[in-house]
N, C-alpha and C positions, 0 to 999 in steps of 0.2 A: 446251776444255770450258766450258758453260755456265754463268756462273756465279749464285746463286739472288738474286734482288732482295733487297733491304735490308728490302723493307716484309712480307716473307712473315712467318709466325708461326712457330712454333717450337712443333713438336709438344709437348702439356704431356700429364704423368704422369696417369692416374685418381687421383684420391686416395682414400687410403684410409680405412676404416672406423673411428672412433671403437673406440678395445680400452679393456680393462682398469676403471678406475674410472669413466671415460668411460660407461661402459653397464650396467645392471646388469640382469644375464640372468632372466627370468623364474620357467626351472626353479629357479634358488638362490633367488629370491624366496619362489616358491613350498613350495622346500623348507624354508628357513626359518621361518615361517606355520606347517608342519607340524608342525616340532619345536616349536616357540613351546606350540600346544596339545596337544602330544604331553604336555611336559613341564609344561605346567597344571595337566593333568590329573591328572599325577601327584603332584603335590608344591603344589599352590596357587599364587596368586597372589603373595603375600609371600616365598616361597623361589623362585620366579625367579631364574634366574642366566643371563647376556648369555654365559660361557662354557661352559654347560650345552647351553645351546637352538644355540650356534654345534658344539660336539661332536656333539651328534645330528643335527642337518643335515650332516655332514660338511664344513664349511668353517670359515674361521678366522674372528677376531672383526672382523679387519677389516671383512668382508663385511657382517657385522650393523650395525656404524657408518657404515658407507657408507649405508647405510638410514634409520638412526634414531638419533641421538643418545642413547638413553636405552632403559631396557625399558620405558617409559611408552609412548612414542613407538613403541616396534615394536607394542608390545600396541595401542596403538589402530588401526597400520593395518592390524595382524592383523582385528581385529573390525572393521572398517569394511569390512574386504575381502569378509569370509566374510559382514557381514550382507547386504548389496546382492543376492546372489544364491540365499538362505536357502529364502524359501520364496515365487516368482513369484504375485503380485494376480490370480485366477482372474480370466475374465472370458466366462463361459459365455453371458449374457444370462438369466439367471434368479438373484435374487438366493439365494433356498435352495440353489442347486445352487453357485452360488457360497462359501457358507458350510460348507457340506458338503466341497467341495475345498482351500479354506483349511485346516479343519480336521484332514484326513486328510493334506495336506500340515507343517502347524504338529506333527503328533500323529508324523509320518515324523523330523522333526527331532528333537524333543528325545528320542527312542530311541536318537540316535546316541549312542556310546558316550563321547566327549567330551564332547557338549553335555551329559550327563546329570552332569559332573561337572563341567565348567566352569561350569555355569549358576548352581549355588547359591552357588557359591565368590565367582563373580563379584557376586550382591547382596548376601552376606554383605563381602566388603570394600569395595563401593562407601558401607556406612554409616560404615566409617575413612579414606576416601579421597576429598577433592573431587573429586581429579582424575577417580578411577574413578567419581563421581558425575555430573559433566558428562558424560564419555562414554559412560555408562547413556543419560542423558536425553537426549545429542544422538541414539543412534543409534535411542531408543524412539520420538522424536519423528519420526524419519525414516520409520518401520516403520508408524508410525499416520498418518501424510500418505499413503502409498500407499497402506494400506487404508480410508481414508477417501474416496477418489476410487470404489472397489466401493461405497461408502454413498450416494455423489450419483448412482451412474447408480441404483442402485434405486429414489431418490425419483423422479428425473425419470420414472423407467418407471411409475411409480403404487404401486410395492411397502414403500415406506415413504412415512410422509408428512412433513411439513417439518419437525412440532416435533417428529420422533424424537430422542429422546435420543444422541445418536452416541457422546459420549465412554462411553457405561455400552454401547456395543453391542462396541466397540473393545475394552472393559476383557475381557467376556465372551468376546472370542474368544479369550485365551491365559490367563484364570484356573481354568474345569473343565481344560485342559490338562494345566497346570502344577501343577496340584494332584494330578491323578490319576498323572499321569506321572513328576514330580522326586519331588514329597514321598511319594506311596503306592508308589511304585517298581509299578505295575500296569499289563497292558497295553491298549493300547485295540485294543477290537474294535469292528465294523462296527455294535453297536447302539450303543455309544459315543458315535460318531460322529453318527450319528442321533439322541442324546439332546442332545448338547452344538448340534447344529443346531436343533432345537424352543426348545431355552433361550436362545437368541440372540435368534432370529423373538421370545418372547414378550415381549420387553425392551419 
């Protein structure tokens, strides 16, 4: 019988996949996020509880710490998560038609039944909290970079011109909002929409 040379290799095992703390699954990411402002919603930001929001996700706390050290830290990559995908930078090539979909988009959001409760919760305690102050202002600042790139193609298109006020254009697109919608509890209808567009253009 033949025997195998010295130099051959020696079939090796696939290895196997990364389990457990190793990986952390989306859906429980995900599900956790949910509970996070399920239970915001309900009870505020200050009664937060790390084995509250792990119960209503159905998982244990570990899973939560595997995540975030802290409910600071889950709250922020909660809201950093859910802001990024919020409300997409229209970009139709007409700056009103752009303004008009921002807004029917921005006006879609804050009706959500969370955001309508998270939202005031969250600037009433970002004025006792730095922390939840930086995170206000990193993620406003983020939100006004992306709609401020809809402000530069207008100008280059001839639709505004250079010394437009930007930051008072920016301010405008989520204060008629935010007023009619958090604070008057009212709903916006299509002439709304059309009003809060004309008041932007006249800035």
């Amino acid at each position: 019988m033949e025997r195998k040379g010295s130099g051959e290799k020696k079939s090796e095992r696939p290895r196997r996949k990364p389990a457990g703390a190793a990986v952390l699954q989306d859906t429980v990411t995900d599900a956790i996020q949910r509970a996070l402002f399920e239970e915001w919603a309900e009870t505020g930001y200050s009664a937060l509880r790390m084995e509250r929001i792990a119960a209503r996700a159905g998982v244990g706390k570990a899973a939560l710490y595997r995540r975030s050290k802290s409910k600071f830290e889950l709250v922020t990559e909660a809201v950093k998560s859910a802001a990024t995908g919020l409300t997409p930078i229209p970009d139709t090539g007409s700056f009103e038609k752009d303004v008009a979909r921002l807004m029917r988009r921005m006006a879609a959001t804050l009706r959500h039944p969370l955001v309508r409760r998270i939202l005031p919760d969250l600037y009433a305690e970002h004025a006792r909290s730095d922390e939840l102050a930086e995170l206000l202002e990193s993620v406003t600042r983020d939100r006004r970079a992306q709609a401020m790139v809809m402000l530069d193609r207008a100008i280059e298109r001839g639709e505004l011109t250079e010394d437009t006020d930007r930051q008072m254009i920016l301010d405008m697109f989520i204060a008629p909002l935010y007023w009619h919608v958090i604070v008057q509890h009212r709903p916006v209808r299509s002439a709304d929409i059309q009003r809060f567009t004309k008041l932007v253009l006249s800035v």
